[in-house]
N, C-alpha and C positions, 0 to 999 in steps of 0.2 A: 584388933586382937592379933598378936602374932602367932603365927603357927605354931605346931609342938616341933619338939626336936630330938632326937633319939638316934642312938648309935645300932647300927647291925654286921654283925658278925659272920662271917661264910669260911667254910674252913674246906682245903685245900691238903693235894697230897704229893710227892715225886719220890724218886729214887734218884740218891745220887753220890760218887766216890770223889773220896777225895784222900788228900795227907797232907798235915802240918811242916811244912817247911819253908825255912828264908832262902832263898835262893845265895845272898851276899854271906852267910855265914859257913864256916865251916861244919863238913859233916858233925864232929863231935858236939859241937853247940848246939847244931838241929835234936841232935840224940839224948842231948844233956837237959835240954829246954822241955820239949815234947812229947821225946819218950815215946812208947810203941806207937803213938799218933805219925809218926814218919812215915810210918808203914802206909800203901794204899790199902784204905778201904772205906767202904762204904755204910749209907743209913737210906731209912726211911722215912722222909721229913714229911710231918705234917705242918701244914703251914695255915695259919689262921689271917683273917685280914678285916679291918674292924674301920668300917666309913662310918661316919657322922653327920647330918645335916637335920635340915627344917624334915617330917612326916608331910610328904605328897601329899593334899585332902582327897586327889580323887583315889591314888593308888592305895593310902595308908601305906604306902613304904618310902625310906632314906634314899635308897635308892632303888632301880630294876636288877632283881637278882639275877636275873640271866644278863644282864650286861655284866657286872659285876663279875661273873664269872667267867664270860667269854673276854673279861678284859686280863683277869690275872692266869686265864688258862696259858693268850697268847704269849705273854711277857713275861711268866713266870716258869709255869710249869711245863711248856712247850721248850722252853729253852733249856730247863737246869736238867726234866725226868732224863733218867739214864743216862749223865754225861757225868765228867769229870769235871768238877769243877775248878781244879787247877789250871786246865787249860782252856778255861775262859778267859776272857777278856776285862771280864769287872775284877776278877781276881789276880788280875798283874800288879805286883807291887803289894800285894795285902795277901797276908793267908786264910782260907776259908773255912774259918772256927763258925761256929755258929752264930756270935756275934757280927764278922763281916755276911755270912749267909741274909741275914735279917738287914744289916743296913743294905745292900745290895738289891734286895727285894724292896724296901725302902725307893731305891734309887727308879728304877724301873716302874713302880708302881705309882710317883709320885707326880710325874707329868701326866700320865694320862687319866687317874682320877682327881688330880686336884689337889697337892700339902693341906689345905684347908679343909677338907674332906675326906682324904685318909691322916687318918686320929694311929693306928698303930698295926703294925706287924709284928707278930709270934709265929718264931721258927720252934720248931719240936725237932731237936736229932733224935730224940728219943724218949719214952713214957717219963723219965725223971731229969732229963734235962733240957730247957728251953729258953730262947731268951726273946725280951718284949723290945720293944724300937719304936720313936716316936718321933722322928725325925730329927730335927739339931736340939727338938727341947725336950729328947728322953734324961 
């Protein structure tokens, strides 16, 4: 008999600024493209984080939630709360839309639980905009 299998979801919070800009393009273009997003400013991302595997028979859970969360505290929210995310390091070369937010979280998340067992990331900039990420086969 094989085990059950069932996805579990833990959702996650930071503060963090940013603004839309290519660095290779000229001001008017950033201005033309993005629009008041030039401007710094910031949000309040909720971040969801959704693993997948076989149910533990002894624990009944996918995974140990307290791991789970002391692994995306470190790697995630310990690194982006209250920074700027332009002057990261994952965010050289790419602008930090929500979309790079998520794959970036992706990126960090992905060695240490496993591509095979984190199933997807949802970033929240905010209550009406969010986007979902699922590795190279979103």
């Amino acid at each position: 008999m094989s085990a059950e299998r069932a996805r579990s979801t833990r959702r996650f919070a930071f503060a963090a600024g940013h603004r839309y800009w290519v660095d290779g393009w000229p001001a008017a273009e950033n201005e033309r493209v993005f629009g008041r997003l030039t401007v710094p400013h910031g949000h309040n991302y909720t971040l969801d984080v959704t693993v997948a595997g076989p149910i533990d028979p002894r624990t009944g859970m996918v995974i140990d939630l307290s791991e789970l969360k002391r692994l995306v505290e470190e790697a995630v929210v310990a690194r982006f709360d209250h920074a700027d995310l332009n002057a990261d390091p994952l965010f050289r070369g790419r602008v930090p839309t929500t979309e790079n937010v998520a794959v970036a979280v992706w990126e960090l998340l992905a060695p240490k639980l496993g591509a095979d067992r984190l199933v997807q990331v949802r970033v929240f900039e905010d209550p009406t905009l969010w986007v979902e990420y699922r590795g190279g086969a979103s």
